[in-house]
C-alpha positions as CSV (number, residue, x, y, z in Angstrom):
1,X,0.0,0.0,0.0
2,X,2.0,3.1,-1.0
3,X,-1.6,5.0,-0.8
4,X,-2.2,8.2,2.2
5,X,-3.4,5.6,4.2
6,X,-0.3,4.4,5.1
7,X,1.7,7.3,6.2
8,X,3.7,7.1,9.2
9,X,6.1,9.5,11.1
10,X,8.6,8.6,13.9
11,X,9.9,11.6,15.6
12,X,12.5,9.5,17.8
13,X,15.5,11.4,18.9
14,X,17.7,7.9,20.1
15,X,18.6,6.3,16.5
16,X,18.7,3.1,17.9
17,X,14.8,3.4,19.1
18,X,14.0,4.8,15.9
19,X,15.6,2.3,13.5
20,X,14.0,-0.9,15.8
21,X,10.2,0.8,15.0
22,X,11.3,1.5,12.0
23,X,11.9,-2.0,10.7
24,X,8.9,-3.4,12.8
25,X,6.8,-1.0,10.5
26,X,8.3,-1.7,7.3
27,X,8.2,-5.1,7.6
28,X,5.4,-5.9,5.7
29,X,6.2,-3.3,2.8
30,X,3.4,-1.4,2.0
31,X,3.9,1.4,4.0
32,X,5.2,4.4,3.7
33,X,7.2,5.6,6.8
34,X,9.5,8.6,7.6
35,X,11.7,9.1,10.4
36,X,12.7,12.2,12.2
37,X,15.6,12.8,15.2
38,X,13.7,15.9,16.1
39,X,10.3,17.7,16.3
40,X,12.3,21.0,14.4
41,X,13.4,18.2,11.8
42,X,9.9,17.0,10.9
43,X,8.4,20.9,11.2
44,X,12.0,21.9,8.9
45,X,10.9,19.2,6.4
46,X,7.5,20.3,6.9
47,X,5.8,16.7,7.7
48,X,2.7,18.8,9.4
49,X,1.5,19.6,5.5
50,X,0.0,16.0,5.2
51,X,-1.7,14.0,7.6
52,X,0.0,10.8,9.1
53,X,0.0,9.0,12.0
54,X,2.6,10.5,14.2
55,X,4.6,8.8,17.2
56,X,6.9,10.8,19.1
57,X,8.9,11.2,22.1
58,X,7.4,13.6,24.5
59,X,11.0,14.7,25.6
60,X,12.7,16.3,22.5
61,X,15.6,17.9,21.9
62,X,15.5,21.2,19.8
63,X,13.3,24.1,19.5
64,X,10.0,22.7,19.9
65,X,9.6,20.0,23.0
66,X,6.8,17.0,22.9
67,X,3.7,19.6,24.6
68,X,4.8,22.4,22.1
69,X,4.0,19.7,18.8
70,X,1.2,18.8,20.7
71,X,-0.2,21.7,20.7
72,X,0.7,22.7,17.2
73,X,-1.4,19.6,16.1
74,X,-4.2,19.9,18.6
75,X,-7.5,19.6,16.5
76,X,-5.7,18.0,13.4
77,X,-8.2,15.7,12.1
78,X,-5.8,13.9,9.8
79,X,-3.3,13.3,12.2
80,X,-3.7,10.5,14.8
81,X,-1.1,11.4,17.6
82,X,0.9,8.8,19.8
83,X,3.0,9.9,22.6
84,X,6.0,7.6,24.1
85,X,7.3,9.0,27.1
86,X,8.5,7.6,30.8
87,X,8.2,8.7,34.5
88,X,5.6,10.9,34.2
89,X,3.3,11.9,36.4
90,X,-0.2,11.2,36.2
91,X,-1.4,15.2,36.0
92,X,1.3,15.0,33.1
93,X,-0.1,11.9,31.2
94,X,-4.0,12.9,31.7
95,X,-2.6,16.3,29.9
96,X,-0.9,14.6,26.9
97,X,-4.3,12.7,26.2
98,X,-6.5,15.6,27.0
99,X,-4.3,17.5,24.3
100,X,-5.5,15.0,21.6
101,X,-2.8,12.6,21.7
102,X,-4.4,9.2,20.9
103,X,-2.8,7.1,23.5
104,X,0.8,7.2,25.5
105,X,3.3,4.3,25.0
106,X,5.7,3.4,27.6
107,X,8.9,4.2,26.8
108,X,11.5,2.8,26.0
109,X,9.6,1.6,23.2
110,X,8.6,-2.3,22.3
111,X,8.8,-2.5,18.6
112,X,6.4,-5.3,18.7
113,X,4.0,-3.2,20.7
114,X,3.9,-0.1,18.6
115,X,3.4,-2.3,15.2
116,X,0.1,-3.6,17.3
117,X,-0.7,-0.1,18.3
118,X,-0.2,1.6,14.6
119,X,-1.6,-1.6,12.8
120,X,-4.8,-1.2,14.9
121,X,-4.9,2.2,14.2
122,X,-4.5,1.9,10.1
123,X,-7.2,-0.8,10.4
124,X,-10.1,1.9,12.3
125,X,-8.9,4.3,9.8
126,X,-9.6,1.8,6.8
127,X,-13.1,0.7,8.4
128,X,-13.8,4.6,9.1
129,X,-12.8,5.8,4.7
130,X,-14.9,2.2,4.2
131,X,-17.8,3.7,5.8
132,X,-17.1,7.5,4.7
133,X,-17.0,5.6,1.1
134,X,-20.2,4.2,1.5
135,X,-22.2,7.1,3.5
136,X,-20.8,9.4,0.3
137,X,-21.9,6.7,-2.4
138,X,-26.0,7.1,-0.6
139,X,-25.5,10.7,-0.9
140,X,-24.8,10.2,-4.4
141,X,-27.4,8.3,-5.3
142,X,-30.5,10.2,-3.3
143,X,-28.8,13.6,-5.0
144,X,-31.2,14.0,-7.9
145,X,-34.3,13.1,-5.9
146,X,-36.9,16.1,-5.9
147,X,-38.2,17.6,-3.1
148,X,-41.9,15.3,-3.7
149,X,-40.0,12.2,-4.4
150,X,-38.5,13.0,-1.2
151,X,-41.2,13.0,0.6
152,X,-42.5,10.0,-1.0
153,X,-39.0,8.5,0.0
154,X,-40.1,9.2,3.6
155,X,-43.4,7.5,3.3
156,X,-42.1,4.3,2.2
157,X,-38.7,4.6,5.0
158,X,-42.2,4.8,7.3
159,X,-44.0,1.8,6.2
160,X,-46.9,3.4,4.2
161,X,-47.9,1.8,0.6
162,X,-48.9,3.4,-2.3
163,X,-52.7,4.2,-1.0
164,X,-51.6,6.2,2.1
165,X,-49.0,7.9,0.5
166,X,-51.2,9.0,-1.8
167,X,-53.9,10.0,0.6
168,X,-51.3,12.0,2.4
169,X,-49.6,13.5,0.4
170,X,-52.8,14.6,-1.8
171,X,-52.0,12.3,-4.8
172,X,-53.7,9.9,-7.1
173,X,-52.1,6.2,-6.6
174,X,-51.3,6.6,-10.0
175,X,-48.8,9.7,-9.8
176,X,-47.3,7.8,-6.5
177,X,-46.4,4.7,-8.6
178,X,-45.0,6.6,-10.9
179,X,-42.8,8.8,-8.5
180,X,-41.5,5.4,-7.0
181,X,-40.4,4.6,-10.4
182,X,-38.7,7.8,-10.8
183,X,-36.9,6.9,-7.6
184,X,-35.9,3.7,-8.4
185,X,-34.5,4.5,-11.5
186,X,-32.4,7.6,-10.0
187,X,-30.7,6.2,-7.3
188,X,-29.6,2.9,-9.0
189,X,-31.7,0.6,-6.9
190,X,-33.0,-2.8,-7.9
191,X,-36.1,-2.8,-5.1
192,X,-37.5,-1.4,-2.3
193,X,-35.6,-2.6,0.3
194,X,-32.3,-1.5,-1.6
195,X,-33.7,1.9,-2.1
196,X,-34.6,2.1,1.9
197,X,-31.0,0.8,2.8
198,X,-29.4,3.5,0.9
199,X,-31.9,5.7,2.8
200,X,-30.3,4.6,6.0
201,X,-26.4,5.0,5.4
202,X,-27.4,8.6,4.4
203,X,-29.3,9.7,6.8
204,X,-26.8,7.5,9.3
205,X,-24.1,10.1,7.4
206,X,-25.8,13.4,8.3
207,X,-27.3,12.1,12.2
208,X,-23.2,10.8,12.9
209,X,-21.9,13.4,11.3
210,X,-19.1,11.1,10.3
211,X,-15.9,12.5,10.1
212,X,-12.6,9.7,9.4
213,X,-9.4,11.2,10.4
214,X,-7.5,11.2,6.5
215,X,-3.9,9.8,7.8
216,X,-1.9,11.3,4.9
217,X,-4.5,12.8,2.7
């Protein structure tokens, strides 16, 4: 996968640290991943102009230390933050997770551990663009519908045939039928309960308010 999805940025000052994550990431080869020593080296080579997933050491050398970057990226949606840090307090870790970061890894760091960590995170973002895909694909398709055959969408999503539809909506059967038809044939469905299902994800889409964080888009 050489796709955004896979973007990943270490921000590990000790070398040895950063090369161990750094094959335990790589290892399957379909990722891209970019290593830093320094929070001024991945601002210098401006990695905060895409999104990623980022893990970095709270401590840093440099300009800008771990709560500065944190703050810089506070309210990034396309960047999922993880912090590594050791002997903290607990005022200082409930800080670092209030200020967005996505979880705190023990440091020193356990290769193994933060492959599990950013593996499960790539997978929620790929269920989260699946959905996002599919919520945008019912939007799509319910797009053209006028304003009536919107409301007749309505009747049918609440159980009414053709006869009460009609009678509420101050229609002949006739017109209804032909409306559902109309429907049909705009959004792509092949029956009824298609048509309502595509109903669902997009009203699902504007009740959730969905909103997938875009690692490297």
């Amino acid at each position: 996968m050489t796709d955004a999805a896979g973007h990943i940025h270490l921000i590990l000052p000790d070398p040895t640290e950063r090369a161990s994550c750094f094959r335990a990431l790589t290892a399957r080869g379909d990722r891209v991943v970019r290593c830093f020593a320094s929070a001024d080296d991945w601002l210098d080579a401006e990695g905060d102009s895409g999104g990623a997933i980022l893990l970095f050491r709270w401590h840093q050398p440099g300009r800008i230390g771990g709560a500065a970057l944190l703050e810089r990226i506070a309210g990034r949606v396309d960047i999922a933050a993880f912090v590594a840090a050791e002997q903290l307090s607990i005022a200082e870790s409930g800080a670092i997770l209030r200020g967005g970061a996505r979880d705190l890894l023990p440091a020193p760091l356990d290769p193994r551990m933060v492959r599990r960590v950013i593996d499960s995170a790539l997978d929620e973002w790929h269920e989260r663009r699946r959905a996002l895909d599919r919520h945008r694909e019912a939007e799509a398709r319910l797009a053209a519908l006028t304003p009536r055959e919107r409301s007749i969408l309505d009747a049918l999503a609440a159980g009414l045939d053709n006869k009460a539809i009609a009678r509420q909506l101050d229609l002949s059967p006739r017109t209804v039928e032909v409306h559902r038809a109309n429907i049909m044939r705009r959004a792509g469905a092949g029956n009824v309960a298609e048509l309502l299902r595509w109903r669902f994800i997009a009203e699902q889409a504007r009740d959730t308010a969905i909103n997938p964080v875009h690692f490297g888009a």
